[in-house]
VOGU-366629 format. One record per residue: x, y negated, z of N, C-alpha, C, O, CB in turn; residue in one letter. Coordinates in steps of 0.2 Angstrom, whole numbers, plus 5000, padded with zeros to 4 digits. Atoms other than C-alpha are relative to their C-alpha. Glycine has a CB too. Layout:
N
XYZXYZXYZXYZXYZA
...
***
This chain:
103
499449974997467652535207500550014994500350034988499850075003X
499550015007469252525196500250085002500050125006500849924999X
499549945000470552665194500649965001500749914998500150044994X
499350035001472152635201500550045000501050034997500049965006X
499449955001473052785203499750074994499250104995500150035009X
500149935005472952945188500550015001501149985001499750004993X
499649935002473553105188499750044993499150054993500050065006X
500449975006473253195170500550055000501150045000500049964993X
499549965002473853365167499850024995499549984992500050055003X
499949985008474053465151500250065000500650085004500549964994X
499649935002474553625145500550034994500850084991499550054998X
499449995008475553555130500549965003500549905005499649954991X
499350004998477453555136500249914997500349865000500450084996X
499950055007477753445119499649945004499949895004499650034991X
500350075000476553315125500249955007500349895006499350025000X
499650014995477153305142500749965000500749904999500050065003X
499450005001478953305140500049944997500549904999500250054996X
499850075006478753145125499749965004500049915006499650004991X
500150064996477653045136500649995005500849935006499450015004X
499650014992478953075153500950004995501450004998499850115008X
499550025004480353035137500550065004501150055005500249915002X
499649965001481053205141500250034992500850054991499750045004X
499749995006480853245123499949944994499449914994499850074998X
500050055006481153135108499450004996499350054992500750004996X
500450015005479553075098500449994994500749934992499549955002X
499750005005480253115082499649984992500049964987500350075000X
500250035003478853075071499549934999499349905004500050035000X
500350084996478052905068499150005001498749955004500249924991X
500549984996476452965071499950015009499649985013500050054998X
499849984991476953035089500349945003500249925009500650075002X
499850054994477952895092499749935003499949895007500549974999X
500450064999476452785089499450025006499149985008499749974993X
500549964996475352895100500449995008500149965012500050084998X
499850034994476752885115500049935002499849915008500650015000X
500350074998476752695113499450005003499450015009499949954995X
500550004996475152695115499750055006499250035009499749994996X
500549994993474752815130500549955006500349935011500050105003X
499350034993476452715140499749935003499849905008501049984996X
500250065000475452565136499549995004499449945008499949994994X
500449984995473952645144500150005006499849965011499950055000X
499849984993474752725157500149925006499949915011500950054998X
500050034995475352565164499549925001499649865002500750005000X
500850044996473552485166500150015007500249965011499150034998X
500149984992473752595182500549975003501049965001499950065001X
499649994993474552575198500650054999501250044999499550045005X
499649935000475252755197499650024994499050024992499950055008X
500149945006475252865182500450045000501050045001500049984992X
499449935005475853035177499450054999498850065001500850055007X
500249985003475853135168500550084999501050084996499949954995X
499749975000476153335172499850084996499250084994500149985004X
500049965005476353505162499750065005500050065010500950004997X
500349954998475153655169500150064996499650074992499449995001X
499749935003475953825162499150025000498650005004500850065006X
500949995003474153895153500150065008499750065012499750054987X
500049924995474754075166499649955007499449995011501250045003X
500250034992474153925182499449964997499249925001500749965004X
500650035001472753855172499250064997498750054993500249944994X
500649985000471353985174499349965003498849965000500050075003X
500650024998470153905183499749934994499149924994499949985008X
500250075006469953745168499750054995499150054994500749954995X
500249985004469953895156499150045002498750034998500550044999X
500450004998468553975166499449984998498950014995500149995004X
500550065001467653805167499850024993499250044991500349925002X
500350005010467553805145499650065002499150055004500850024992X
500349945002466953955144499450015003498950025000500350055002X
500850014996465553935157499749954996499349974993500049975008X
500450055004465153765149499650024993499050014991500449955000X
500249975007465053855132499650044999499450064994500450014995X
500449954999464053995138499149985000498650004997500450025007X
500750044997462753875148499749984993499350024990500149925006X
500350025007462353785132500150024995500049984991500049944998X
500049955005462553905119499250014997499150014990500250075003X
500949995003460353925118499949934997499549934992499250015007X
500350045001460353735115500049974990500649964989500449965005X
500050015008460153695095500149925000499649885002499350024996X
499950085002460853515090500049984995499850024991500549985002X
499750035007461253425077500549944999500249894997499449974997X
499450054999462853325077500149964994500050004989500650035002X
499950035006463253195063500649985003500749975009499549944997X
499450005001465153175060500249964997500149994991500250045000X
499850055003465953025053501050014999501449995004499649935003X
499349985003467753075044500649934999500749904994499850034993X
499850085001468852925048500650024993500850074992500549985009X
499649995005470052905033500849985003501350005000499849954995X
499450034997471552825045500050045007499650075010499949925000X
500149964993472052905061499849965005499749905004500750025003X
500050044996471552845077500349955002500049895005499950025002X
499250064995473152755084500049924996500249874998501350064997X
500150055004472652625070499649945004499749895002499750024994X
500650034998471452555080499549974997499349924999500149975004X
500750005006470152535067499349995005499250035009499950084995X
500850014997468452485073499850084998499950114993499549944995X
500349955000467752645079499249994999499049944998500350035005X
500850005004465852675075499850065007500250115008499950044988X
500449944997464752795088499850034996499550014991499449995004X
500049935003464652975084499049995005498849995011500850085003X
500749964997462553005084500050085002500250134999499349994995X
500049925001462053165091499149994999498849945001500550085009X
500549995001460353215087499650095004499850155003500049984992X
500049934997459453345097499350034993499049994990499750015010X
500349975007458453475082499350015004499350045009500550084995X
500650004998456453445085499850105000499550135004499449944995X
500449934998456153635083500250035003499850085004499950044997X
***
């Protein structure tokens, strides 16, 4: 089953606004970041992309908090690999192992 239609919301104004070219991507970072979600975006059918004031996003916040609550007893062991370039590069990415800790 594909995706044909997305909706994505956010709580970052700034991010919103530069994708929907309400505000100007001013640096060449961001403006390579907008390329590439616009680029995304139009895989789909329908895209957008809208701005949820944090005062109308309690129940997401909620959700975190539950989730980080639930697994809080769990002990992990995550290995983390420090890219030297940003993502937007598209650089051969590598899988992050997680390891769970035997004791």
């Amino acid at each position: 089953m594909k995706v044909q239609k997305l909706e994505v919301f956010t709580d970052s104004l700034l991010v919103s606004s530069q994708v929907n070219d309400s505000y100007v991507a001013k640096e060449p970072n961001m403006r390579r970041y907008k390329e590439k979600s616009k680029e995304l975006m139009n895989t789909f059918q329908t895209c957008s992309i809208k701005q949820i004031p944090r005062s109308q996003n309690k129940k997401a916040d909620a959700l975190s908090k539950l989730a980080s609550l639930t697994f809080a007893h769990l002990t992990k062991k995550v290995l983390v690999e420090v890219l030297k370039a940003p993502s937007i590069d598209e650089l051969e990415v590598q899988d992050v192992v997680t390891e769970e800790d035997p004791n």
